[in-house]
C-alpha distance (Angstrom), angle and dihedral (degrees) to the residues before:
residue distance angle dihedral
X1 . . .
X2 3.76 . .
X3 3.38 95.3 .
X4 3.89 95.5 50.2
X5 3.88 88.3 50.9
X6 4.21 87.6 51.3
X7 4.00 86.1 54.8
X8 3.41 102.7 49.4
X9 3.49 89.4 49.5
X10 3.56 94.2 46.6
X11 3.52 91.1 62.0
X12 4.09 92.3 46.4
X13 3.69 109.4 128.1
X14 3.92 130.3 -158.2
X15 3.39 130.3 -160.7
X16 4.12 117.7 -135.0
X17 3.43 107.2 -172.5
X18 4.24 101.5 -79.4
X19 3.69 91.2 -13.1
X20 4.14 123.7 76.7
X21 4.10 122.0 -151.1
X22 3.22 123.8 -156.9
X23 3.31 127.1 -144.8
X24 3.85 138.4 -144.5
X25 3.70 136.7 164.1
X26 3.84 95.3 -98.8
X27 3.51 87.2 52.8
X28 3.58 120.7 96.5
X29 3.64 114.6 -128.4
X30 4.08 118.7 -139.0
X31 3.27 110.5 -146.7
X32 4.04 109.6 -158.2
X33 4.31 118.8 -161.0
X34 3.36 128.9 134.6
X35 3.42 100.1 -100.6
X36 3.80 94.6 113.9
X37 4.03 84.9 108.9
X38 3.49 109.9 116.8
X39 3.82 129.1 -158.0
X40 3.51 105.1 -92.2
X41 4.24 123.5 -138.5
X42 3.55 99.0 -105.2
X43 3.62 91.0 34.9
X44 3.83 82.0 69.5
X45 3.65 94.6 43.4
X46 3.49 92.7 55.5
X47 4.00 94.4 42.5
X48 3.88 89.2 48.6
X49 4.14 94.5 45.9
X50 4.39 86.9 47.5
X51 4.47 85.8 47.6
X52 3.82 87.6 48.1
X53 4.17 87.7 52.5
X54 4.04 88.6 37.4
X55 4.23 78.3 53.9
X56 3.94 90.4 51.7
X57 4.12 92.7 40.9
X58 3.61 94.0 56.3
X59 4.21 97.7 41.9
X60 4.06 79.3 51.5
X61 3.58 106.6 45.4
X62 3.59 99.0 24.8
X63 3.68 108.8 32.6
X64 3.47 86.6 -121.6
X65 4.24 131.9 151.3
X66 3.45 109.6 -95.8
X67 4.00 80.6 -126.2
X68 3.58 91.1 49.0
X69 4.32 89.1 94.7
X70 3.33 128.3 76.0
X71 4.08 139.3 -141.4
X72 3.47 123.0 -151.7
X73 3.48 117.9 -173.2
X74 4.02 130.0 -143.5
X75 4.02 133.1 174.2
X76 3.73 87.7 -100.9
X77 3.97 104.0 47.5
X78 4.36 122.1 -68.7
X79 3.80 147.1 -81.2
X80 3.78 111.2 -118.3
X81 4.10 111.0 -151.7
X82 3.48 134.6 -164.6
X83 3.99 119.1 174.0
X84 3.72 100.1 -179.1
X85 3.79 127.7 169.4
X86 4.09 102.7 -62.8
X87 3.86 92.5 -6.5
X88 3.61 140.4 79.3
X89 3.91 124.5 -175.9
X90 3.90 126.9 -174.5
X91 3.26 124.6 -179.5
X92 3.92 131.0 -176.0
X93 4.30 109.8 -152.5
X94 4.28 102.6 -168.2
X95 3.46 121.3 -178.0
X96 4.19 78.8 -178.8
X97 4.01 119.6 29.7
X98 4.19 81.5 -178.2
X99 4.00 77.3 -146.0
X100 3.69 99.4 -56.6
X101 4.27 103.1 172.1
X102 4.04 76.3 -22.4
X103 3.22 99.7 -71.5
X104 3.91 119.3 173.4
X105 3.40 114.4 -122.1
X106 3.71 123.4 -103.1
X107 3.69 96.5 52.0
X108 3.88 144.7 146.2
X109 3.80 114.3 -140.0
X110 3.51 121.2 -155.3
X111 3.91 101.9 -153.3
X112 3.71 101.5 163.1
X113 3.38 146.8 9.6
X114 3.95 118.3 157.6
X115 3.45 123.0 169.5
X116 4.05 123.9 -163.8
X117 3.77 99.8 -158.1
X118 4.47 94.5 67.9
X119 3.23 91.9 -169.1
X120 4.27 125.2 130.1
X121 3.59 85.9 -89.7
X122 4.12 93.2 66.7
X123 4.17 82.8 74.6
X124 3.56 94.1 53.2
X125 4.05 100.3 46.6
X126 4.20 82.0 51.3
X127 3.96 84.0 53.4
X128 3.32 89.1 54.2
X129 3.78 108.7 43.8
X130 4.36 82.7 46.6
X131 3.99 82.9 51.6
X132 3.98 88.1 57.7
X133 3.64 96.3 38.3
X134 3.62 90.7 52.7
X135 4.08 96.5 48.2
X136 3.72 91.7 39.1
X137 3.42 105.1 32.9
X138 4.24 87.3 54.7
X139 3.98 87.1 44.3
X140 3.74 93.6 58.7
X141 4.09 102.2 41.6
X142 3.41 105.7 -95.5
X143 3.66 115.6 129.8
X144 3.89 111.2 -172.6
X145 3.61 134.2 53.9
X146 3.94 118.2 -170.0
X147 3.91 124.3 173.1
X148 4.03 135.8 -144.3
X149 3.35 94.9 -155.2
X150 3.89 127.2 94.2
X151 3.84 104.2 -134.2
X152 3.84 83.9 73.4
X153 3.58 128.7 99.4
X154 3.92 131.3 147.0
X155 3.78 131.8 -140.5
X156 4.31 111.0 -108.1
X157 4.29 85.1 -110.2
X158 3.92 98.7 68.5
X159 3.83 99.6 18.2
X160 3.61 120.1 115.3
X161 3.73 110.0 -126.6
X162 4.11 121.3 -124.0
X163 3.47 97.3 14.3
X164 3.79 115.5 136.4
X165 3.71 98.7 -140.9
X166 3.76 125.5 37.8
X167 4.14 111.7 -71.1
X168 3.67 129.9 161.4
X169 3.83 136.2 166.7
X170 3.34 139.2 -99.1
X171 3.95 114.8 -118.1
């Protein structure tokens, strides 16, 4: 099986503008993106100073440990996480979204936010963590804020246009 997935790709072709390469498997294959953005210093500054708030938020709203959140981070910015009793959080800080669902750069992306409880309440802790994105977020550069959920949908005036999930600006 290995083997027949070794020759097809040895006989893989692809086109470079007038020239052809061909490819086999002791060939090294160069992938090209434009990924070769790096995080930039105050990029990191900024992303560190908005964790160190995220920190605060949760110890406040959640009687959380400041320690309790956690920074993971990426060549383009990080992903804050909090999984609390009966609520998770993730958020994705980019200084570069490299065109990810075209995304403008400089953006906070809400990827999740489940709580366990589904009661009323559940709409009004999401108010709240938007609230803090928005006054934080702003504070510390960035200039976008675009959420994976589905509850989420922005008004034409501060929507970003062609984006395939929900994005608006900040004013």
């Amino acid at each position: 099986m290995y083997k027949k997935f070794l020759k097809k790709i040895s006989r893989l072709t692809l086109g470079f503008k007038k020239s052809k390469k061909t490819i086999t498997p002791s060939t090294p294959i160069n992938m090209t993106t434009n990924s070769n953005k790096t995080l930039s210093t105050i990029a990191a500054h900024r992303i560190e100073d908005l964790f160190n708030d995220f920190c605060i938020y949760i110890a406040k709203r959640y009687d959380a440990n400041y320690d309790d959140a956690i920074c993971d981070w990426n060549c383009v910015g990080a992903t804050f996480r909090y999984f609390g009793s009966n609520i998770h959080i993730q958020l994705k800080v980019w200084e570069h979204s490299i065109g990810h669902n075209n995304l403008p750069d400089g953006i906070i992306v809400l990827s999740d936010f489940v709580t366990g409880s589904g009661h009323a309440q559940d709409k009004n802790e999401f108010v709240a963590l938007c609230n803090f994105i928005f006054e934080r977020g702003s504070r510390h550069g960035f200039k976008h804020f675009a959420a994976e959920t589905p509850e989420v949908t922005f008004t034409p005036e501060v929507a970003v246009p062609n984006t395939l999930i929900p994005c608006m600006k900040f004013a």
